[in-house]
mmCIF file of the protein (N, C-alpha, C, O) and its ligand, coordinates in Angstrom:
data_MODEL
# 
_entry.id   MODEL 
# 
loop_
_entity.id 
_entity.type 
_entity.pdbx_number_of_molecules 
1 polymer     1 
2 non-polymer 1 
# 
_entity_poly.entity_id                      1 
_entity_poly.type                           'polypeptide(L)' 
_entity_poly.nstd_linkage                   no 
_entity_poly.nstd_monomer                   no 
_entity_poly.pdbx_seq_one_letter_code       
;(UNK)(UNK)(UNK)(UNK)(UNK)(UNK)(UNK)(UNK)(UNK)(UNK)(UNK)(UNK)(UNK)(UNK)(UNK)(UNK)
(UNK)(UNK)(UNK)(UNK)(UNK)(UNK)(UNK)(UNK)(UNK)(UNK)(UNK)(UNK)(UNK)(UNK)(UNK)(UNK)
(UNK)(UNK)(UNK)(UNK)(UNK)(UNK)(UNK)(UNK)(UNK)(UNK)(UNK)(UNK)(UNK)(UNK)(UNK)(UNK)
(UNK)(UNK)(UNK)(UNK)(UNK)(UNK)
;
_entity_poly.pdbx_seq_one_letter_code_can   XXXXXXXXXXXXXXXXXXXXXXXXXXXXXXXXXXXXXXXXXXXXXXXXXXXXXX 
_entity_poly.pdbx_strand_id                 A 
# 
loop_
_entity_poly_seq.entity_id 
_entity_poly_seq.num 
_entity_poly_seq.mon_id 
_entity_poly_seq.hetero 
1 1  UNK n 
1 2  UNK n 
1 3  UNK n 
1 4  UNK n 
1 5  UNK n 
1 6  UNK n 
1 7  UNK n 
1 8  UNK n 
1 9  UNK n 
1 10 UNK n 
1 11 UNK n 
1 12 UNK n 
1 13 UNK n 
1 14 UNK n 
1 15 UNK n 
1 16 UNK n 
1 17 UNK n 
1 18 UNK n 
1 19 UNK n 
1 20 UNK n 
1 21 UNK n 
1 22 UNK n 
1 23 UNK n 
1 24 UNK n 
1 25 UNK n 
1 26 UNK n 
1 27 UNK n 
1 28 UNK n 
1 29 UNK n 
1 30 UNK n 
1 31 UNK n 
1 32 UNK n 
1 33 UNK n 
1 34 UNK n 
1 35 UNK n 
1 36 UNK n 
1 37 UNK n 
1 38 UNK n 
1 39 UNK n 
1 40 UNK n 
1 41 UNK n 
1 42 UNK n 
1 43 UNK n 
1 44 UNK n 
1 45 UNK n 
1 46 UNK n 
1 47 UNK n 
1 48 UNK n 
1 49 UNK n 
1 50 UNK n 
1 51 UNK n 
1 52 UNK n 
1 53 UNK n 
1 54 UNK n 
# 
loop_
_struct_asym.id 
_struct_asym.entity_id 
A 1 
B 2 
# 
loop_
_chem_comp.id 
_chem_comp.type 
_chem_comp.mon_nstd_flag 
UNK 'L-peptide linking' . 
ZN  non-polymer         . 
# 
_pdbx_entity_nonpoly.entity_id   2 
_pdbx_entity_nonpoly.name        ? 
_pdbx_entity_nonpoly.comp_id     ZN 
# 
_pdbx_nonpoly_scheme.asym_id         B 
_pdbx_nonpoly_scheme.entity_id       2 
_pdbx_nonpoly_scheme.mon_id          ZN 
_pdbx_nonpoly_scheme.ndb_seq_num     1 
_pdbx_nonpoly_scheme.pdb_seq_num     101 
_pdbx_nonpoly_scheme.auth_seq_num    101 
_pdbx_nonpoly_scheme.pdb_mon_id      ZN 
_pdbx_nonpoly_scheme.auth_mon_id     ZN 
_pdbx_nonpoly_scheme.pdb_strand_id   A 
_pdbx_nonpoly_scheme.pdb_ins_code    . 
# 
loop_
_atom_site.group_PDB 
_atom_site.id 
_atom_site.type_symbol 
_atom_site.label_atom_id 
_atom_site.label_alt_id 
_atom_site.label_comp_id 
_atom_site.label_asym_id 
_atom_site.label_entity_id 
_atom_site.label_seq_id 
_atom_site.pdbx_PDB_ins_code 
_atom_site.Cartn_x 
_atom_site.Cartn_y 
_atom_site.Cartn_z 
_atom_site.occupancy 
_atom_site.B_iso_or_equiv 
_atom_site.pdbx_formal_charge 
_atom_site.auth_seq_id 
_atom_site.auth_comp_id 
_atom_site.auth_asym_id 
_atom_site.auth_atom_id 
_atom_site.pdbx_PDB_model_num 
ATOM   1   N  N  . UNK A 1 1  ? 14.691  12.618  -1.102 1.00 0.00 ? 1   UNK A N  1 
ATOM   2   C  CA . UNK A 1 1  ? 14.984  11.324  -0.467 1.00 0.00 ? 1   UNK A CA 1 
ATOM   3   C  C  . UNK A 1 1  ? 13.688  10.642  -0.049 1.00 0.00 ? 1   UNK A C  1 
ATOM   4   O  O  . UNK A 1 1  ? 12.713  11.218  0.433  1.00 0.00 ? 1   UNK A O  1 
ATOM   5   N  N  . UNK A 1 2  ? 13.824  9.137   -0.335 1.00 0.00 ? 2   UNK A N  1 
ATOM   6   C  CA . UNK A 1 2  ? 12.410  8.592   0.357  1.00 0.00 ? 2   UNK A CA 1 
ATOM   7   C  C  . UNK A 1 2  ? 12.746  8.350   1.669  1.00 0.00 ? 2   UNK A C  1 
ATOM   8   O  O  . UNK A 1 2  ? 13.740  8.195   2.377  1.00 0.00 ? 2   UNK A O  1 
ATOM   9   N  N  . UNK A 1 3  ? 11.306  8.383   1.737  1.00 0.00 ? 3   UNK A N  1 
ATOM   10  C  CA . UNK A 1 3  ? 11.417  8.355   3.882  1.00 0.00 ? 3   UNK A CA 1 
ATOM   11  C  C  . UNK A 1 3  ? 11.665  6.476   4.204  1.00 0.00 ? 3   UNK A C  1 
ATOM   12  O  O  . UNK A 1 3  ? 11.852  5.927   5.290  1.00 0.00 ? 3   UNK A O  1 
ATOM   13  N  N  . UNK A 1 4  ? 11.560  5.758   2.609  1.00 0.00 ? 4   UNK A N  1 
ATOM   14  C  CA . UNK A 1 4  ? 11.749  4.193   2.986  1.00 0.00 ? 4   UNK A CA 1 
ATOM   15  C  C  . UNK A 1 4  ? 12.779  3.988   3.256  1.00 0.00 ? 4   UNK A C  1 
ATOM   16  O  O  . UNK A 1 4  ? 12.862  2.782   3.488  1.00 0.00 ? 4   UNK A O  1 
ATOM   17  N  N  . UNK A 1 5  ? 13.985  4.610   3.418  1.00 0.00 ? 5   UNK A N  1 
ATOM   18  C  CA . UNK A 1 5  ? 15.235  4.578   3.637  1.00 0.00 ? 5   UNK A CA 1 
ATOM   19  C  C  . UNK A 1 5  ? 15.483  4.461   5.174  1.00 0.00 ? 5   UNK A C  1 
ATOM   20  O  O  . UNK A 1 5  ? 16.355  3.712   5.614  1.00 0.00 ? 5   UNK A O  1 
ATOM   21  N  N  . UNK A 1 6  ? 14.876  5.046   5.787  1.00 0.00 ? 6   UNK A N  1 
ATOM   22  C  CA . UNK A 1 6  ? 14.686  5.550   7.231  1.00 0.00 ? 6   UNK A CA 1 
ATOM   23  C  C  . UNK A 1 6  ? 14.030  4.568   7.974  1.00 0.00 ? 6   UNK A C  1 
ATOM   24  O  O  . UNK A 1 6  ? 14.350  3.633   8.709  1.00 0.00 ? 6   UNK A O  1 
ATOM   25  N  N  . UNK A 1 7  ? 12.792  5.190   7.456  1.00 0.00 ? 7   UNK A N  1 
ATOM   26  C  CA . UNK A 1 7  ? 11.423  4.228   8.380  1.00 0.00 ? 7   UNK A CA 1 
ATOM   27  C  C  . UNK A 1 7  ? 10.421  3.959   7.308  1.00 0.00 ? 7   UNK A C  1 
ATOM   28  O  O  . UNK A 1 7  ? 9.939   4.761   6.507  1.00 0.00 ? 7   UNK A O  1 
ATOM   29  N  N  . UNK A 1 8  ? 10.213  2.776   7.431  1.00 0.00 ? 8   UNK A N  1 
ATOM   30  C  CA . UNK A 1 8  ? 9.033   2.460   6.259  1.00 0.00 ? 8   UNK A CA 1 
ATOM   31  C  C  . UNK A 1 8  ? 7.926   2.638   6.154  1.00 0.00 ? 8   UNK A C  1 
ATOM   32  O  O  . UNK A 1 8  ? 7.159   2.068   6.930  1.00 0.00 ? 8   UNK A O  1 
ATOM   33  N  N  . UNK A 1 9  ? 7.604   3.214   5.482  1.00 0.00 ? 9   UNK A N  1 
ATOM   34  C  CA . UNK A 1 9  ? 6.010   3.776   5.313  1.00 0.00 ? 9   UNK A CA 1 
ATOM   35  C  C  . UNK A 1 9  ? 4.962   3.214   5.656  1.00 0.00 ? 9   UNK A C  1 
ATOM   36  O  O  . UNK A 1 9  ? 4.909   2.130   5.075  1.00 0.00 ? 9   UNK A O  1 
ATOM   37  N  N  . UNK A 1 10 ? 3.791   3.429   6.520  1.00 0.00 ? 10  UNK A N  1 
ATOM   38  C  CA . UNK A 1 10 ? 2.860   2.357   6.445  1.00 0.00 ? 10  UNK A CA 1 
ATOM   39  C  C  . UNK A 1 10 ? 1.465   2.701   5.502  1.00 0.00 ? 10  UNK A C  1 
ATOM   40  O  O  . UNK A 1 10 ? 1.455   3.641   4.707  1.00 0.00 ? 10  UNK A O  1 
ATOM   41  N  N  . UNK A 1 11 ? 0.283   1.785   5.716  1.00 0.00 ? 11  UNK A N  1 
ATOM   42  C  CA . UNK A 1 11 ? -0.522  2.004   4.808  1.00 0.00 ? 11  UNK A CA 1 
ATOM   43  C  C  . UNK A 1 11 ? -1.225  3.232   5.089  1.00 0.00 ? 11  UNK A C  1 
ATOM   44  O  O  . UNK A 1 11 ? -2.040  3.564   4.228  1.00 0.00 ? 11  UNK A O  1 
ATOM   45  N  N  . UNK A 1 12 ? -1.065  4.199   6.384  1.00 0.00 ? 12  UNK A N  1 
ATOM   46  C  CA . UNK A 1 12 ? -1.789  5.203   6.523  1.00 0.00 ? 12  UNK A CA 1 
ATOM   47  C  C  . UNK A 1 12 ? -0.741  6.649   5.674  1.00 0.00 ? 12  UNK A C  1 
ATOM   48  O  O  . UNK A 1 12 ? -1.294  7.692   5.324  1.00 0.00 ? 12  UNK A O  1 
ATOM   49  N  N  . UNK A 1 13 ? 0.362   6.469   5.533  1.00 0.00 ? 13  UNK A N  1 
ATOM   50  C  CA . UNK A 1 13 ? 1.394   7.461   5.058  1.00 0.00 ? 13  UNK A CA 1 
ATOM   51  C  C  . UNK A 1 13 ? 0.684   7.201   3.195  1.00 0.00 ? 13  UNK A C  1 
ATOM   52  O  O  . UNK A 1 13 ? 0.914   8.047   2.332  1.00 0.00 ? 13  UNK A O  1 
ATOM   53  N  N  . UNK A 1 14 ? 0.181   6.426   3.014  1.00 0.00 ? 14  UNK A N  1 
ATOM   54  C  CA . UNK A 1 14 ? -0.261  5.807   1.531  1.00 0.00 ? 14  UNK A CA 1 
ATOM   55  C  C  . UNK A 1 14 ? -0.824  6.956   1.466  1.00 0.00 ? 14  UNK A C  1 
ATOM   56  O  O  . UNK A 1 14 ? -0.905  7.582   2.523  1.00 0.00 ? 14  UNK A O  1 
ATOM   57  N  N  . UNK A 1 15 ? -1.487  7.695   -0.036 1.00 0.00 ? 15  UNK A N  1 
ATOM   58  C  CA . UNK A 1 15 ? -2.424  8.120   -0.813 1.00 0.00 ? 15  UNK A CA 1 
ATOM   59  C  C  . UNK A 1 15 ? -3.122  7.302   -1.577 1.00 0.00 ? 15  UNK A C  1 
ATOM   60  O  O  . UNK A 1 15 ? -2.577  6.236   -1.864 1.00 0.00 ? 15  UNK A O  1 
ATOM   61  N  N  . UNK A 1 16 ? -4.321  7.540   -2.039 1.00 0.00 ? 16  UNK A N  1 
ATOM   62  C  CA . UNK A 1 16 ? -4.849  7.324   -3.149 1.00 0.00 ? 16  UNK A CA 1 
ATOM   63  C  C  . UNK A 1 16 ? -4.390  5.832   -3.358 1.00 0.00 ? 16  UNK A C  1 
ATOM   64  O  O  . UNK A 1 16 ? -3.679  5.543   -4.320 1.00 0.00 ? 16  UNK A O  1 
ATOM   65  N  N  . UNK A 1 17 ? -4.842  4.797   -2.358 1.00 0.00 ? 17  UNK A N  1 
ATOM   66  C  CA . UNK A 1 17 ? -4.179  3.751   -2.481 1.00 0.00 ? 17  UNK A CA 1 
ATOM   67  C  C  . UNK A 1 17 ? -4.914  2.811   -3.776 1.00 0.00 ? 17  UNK A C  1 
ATOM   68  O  O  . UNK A 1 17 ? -6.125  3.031   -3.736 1.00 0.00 ? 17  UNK A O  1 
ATOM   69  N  N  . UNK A 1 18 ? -4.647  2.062   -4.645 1.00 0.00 ? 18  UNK A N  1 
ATOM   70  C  CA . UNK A 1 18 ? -5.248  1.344   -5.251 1.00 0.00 ? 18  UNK A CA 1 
ATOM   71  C  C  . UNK A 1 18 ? -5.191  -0.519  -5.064 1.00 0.00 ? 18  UNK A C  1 
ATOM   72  O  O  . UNK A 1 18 ? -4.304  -1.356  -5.227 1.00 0.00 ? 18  UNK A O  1 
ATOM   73  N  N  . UNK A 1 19 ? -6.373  -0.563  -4.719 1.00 0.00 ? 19  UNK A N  1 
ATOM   74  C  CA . UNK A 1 19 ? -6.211  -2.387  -3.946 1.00 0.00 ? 19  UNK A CA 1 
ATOM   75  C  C  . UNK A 1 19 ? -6.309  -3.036  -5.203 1.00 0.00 ? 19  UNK A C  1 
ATOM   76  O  O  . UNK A 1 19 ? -7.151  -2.666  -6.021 1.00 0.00 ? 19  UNK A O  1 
ATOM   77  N  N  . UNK A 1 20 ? -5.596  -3.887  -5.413 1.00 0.00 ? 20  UNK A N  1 
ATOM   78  C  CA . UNK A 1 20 ? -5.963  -5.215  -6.293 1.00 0.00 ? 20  UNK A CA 1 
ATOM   79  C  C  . UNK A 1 20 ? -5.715  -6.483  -5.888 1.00 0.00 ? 20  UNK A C  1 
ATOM   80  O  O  . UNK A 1 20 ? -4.924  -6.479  -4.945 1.00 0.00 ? 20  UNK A O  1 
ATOM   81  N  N  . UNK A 1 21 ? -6.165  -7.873  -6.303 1.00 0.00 ? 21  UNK A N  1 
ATOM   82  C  CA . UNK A 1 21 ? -6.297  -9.392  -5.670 1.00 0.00 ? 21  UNK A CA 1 
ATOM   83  C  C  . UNK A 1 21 ? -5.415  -10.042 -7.294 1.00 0.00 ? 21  UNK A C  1 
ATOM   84  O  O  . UNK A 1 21 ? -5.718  -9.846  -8.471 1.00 0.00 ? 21  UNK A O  1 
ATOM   85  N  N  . UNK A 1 22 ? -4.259  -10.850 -6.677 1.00 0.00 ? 22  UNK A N  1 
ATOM   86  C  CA . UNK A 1 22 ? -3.660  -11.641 -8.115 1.00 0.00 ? 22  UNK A CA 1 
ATOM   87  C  C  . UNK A 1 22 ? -4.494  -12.543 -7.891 1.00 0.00 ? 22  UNK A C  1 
ATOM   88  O  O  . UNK A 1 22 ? -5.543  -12.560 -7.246 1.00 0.00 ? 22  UNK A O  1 
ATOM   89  N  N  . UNK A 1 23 ? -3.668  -13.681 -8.771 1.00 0.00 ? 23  UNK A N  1 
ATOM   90  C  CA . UNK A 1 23 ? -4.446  -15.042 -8.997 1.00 0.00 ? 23  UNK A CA 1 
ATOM   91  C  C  . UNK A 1 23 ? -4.365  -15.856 -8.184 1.00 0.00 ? 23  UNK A C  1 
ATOM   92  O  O  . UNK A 1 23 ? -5.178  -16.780 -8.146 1.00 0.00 ? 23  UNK A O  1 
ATOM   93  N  N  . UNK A 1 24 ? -3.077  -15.709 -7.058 1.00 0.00 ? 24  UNK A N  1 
ATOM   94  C  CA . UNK A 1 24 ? -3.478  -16.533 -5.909 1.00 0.00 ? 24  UNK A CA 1 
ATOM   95  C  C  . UNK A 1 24 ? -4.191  -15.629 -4.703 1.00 0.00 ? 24  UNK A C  1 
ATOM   96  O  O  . UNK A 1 24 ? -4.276  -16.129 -3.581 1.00 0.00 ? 24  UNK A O  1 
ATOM   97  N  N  . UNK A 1 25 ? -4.529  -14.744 -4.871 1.00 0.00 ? 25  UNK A N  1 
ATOM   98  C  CA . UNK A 1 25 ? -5.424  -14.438 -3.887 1.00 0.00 ? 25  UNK A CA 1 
ATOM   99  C  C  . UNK A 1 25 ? -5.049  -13.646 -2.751 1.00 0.00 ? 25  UNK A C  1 
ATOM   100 O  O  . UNK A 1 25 ? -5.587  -13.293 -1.701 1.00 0.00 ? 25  UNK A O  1 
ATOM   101 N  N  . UNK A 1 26 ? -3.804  -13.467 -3.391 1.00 0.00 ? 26  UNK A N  1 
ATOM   102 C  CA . UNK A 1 26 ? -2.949  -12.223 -2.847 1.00 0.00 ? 26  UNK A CA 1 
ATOM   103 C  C  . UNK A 1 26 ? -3.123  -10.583 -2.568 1.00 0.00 ? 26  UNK A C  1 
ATOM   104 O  O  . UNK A 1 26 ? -2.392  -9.885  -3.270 1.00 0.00 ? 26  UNK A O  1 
ATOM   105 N  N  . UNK A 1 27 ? -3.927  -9.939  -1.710 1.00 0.00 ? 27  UNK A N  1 
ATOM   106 C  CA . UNK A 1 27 ? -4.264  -8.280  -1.812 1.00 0.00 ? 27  UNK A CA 1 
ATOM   107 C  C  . UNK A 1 27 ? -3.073  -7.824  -1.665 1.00 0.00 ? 27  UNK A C  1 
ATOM   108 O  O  . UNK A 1 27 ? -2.280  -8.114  -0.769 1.00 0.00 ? 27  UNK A O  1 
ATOM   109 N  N  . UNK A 1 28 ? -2.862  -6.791  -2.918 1.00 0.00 ? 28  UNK A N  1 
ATOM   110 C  CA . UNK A 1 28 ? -1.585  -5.348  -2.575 1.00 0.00 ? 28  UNK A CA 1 
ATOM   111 C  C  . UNK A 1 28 ? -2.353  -4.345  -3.162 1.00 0.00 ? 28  UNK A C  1 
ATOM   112 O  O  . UNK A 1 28 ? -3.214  -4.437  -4.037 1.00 0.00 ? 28  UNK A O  1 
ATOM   113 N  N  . UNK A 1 29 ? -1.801  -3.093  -2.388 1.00 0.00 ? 29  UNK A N  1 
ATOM   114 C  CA . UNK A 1 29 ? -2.205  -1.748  -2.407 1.00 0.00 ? 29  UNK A CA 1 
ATOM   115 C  C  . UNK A 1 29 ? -0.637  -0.742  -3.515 1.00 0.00 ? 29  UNK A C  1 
ATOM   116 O  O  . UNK A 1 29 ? 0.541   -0.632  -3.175 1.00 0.00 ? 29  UNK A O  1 
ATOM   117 N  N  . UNK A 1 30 ? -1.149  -0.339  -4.479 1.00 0.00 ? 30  UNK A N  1 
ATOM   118 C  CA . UNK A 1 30 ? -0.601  0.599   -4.654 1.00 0.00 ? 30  UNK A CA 1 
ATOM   119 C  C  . UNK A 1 30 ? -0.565  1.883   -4.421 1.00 0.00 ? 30  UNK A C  1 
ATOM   120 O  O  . UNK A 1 30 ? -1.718  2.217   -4.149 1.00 0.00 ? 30  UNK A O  1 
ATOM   121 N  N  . UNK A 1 31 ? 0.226   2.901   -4.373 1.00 0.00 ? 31  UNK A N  1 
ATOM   122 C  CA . UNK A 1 31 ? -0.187  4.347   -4.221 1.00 0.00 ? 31  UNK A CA 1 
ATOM   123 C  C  . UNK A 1 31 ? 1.029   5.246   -3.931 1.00 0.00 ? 31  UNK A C  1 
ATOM   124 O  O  . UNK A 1 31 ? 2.186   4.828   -3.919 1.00 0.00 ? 31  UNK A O  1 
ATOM   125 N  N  . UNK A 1 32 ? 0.691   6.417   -3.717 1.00 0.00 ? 32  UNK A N  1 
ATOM   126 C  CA . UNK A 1 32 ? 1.980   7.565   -3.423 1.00 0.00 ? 32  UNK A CA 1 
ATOM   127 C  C  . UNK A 1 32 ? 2.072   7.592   -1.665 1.00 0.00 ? 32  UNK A C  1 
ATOM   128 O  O  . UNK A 1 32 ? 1.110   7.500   -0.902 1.00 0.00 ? 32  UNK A O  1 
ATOM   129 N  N  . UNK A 1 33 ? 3.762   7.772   -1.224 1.00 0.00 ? 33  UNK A N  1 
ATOM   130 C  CA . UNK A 1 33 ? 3.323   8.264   -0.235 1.00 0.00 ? 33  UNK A CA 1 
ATOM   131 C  C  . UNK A 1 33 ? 3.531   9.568   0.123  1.00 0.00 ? 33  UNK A C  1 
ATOM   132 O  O  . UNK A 1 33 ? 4.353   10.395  -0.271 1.00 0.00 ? 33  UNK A O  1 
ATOM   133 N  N  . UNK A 1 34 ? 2.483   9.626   1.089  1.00 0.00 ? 34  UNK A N  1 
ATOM   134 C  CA . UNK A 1 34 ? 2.036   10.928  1.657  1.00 0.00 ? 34  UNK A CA 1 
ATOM   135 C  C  . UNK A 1 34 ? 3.469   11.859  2.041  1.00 0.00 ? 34  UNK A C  1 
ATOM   136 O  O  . UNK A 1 34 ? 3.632   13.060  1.826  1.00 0.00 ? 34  UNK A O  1 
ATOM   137 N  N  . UNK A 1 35 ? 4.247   11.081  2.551  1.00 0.00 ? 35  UNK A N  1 
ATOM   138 C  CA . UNK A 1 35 ? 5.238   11.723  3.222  1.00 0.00 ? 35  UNK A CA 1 
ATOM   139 C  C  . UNK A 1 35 ? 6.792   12.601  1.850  1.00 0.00 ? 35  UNK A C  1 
ATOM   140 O  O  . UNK A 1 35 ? 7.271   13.713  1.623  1.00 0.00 ? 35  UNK A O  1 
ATOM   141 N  N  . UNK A 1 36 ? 6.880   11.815  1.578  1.00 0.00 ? 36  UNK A N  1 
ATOM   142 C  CA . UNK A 1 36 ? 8.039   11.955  -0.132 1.00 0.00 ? 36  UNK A CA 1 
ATOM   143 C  C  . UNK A 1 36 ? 7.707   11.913  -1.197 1.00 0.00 ? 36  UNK A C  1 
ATOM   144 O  O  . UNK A 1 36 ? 8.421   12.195  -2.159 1.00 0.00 ? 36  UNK A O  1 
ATOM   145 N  N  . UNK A 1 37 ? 5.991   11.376  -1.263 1.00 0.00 ? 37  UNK A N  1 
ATOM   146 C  CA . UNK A 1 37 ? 5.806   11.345  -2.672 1.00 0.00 ? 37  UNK A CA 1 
ATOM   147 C  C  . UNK A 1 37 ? 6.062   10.536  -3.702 1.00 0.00 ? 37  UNK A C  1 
ATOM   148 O  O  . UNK A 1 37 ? 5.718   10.775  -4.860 1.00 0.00 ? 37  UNK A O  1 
ATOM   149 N  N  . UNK A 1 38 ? 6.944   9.113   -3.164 1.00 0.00 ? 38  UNK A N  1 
ATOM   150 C  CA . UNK A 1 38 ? 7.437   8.168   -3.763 1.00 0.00 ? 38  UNK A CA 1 
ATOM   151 C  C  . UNK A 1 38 ? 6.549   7.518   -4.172 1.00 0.00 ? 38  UNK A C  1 
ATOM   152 O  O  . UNK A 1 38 ? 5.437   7.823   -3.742 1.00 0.00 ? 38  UNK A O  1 
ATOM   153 N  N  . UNK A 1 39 ? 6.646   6.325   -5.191 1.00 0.00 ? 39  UNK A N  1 
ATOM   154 C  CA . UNK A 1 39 ? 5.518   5.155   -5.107 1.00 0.00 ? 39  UNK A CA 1 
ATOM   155 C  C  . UNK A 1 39 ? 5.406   3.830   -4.212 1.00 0.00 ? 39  UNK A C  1 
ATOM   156 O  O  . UNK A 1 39 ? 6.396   3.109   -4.082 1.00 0.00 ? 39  UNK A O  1 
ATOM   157 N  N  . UNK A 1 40 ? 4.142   3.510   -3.576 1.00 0.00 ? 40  UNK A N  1 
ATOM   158 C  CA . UNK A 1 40 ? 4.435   2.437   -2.713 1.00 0.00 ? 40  UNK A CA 1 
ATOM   159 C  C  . UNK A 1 40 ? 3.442   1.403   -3.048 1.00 0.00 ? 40  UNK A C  1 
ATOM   160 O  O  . UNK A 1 40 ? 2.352   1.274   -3.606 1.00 0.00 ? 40  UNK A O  1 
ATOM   161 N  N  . UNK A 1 41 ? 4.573   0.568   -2.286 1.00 0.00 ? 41  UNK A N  1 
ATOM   162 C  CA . UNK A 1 41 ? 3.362   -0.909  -3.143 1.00 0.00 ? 41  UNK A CA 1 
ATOM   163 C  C  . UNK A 1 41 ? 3.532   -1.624  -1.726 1.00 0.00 ? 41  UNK A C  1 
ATOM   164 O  O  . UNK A 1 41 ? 4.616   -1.938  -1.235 1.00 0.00 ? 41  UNK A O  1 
ATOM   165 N  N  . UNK A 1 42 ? 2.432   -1.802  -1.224 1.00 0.00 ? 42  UNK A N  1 
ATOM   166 C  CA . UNK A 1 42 ? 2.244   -3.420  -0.289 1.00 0.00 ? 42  UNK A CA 1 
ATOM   167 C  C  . UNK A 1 42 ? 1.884   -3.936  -0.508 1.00 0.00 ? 42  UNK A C  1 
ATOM   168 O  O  . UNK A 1 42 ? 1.146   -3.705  -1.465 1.00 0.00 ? 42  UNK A O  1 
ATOM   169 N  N  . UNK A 1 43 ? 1.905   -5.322  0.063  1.00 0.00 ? 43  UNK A N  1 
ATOM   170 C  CA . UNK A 1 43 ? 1.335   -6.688  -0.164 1.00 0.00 ? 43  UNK A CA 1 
ATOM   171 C  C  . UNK A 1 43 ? 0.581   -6.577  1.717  1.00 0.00 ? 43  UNK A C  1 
ATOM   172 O  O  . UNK A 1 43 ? 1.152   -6.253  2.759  1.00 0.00 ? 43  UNK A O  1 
ATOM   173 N  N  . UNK A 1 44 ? -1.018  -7.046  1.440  1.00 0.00 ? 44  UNK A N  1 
ATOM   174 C  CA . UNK A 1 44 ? -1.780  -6.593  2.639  1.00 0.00 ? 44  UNK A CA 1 
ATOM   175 C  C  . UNK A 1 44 ? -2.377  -8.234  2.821  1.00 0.00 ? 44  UNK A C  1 
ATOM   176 O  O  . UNK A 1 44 ? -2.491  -9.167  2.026  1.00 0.00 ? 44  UNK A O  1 
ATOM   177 N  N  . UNK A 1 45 ? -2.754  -8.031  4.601  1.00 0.00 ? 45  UNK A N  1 
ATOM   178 C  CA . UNK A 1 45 ? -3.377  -9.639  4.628  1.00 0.00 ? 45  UNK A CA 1 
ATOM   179 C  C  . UNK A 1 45 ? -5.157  -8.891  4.008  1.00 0.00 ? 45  UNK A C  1 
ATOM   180 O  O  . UNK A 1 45 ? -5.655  -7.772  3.881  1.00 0.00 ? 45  UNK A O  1 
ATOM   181 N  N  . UNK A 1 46 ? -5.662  -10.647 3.732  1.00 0.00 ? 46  UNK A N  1 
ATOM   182 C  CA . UNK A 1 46 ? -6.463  -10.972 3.496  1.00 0.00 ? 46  UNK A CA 1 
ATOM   183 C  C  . UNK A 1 46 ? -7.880  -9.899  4.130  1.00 0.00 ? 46  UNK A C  1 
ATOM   184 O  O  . UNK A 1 46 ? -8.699  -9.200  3.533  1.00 0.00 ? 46  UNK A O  1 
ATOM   185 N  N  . UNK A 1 47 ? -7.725  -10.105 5.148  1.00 0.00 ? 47  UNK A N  1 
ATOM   186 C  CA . UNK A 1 47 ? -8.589  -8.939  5.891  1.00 0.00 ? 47  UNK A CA 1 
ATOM   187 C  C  . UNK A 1 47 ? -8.603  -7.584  5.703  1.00 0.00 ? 47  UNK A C  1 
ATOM   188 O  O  . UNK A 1 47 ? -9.635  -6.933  5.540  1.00 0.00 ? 47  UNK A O  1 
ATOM   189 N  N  . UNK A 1 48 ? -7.370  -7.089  5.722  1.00 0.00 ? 48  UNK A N  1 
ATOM   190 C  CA . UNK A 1 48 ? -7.542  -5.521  4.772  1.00 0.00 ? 48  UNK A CA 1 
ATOM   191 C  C  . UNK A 1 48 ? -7.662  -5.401  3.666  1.00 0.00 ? 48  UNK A C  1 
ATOM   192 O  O  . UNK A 1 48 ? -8.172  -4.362  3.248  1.00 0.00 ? 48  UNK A O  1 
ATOM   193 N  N  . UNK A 1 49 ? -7.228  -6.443  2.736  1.00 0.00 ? 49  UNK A N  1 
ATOM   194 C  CA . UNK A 1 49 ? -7.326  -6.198  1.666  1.00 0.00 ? 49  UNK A CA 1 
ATOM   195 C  C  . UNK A 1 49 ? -9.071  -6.101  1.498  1.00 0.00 ? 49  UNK A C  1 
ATOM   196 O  O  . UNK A 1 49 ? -9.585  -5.018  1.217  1.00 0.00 ? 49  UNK A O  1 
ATOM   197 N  N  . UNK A 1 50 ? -9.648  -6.960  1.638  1.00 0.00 ? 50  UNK A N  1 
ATOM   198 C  CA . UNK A 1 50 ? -11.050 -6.965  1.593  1.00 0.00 ? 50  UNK A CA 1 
ATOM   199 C  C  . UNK A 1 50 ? -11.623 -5.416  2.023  1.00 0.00 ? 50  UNK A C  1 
ATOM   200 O  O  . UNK A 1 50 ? -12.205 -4.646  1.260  1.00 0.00 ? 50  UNK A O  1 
ATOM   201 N  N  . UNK A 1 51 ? -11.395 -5.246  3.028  1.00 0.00 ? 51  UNK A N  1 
ATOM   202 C  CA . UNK A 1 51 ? -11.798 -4.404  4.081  1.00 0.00 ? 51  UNK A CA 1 
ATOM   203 C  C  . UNK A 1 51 ? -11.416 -3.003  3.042  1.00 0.00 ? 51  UNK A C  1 
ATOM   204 O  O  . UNK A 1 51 ? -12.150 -2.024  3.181  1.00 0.00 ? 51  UNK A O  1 
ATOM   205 N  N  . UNK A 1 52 ? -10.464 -2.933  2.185  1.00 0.00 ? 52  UNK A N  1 
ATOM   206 C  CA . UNK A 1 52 ? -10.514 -1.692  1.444  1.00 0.00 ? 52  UNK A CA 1 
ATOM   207 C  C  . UNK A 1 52 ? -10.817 -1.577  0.449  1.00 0.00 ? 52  UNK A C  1 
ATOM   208 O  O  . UNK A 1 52 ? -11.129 -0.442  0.088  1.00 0.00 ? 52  UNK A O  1 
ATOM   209 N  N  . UNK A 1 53 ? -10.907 -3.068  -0.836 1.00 0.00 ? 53  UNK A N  1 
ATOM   210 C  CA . UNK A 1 53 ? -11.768 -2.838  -1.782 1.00 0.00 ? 53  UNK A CA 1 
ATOM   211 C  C  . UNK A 1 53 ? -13.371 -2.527  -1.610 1.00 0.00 ? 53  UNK A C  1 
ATOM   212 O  O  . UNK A 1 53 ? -14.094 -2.833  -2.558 1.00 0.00 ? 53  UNK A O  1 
ATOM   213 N  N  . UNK A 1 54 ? -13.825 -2.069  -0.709 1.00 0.00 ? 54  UNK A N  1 
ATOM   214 C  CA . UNK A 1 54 ? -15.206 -1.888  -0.581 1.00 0.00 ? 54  UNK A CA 1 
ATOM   215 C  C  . UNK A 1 54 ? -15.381 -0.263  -0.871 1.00 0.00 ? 54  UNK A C  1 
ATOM   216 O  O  . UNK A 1 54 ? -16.497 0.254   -0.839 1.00 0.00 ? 54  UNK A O  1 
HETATM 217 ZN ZN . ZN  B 2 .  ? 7.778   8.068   1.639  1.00 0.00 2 101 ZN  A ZN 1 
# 
């Protein structure tokens, strides 16, 4: 069972997150989470997103 059912994962429950920027300028993180193992995708503000492609 995913734990998104419950309580939603945040970006620290993430693994191995992978950041990318679309064409409007949008940061999301992909990755597994830590907790079930599922795949998770956010959409992050502007400031983290930056803050983790580094
Ligand atoms: Zn989970």
């Amino acid at each position: 069972m995913k734990c998104r059912e419950n309580n939603k994962p945040t970006m620290q429950d993430m693994t191995n997150p992978v950041v990318t920027k679309n064409e409007k300028g949008r940061y999301s993180a992909k990755g597994t989470c830590g907790k079930c193992g599922g795949n998770m995708f956010k959409f992050m503000s502007a400031v983290d997103g930056e803050a983790m492609m580094k």
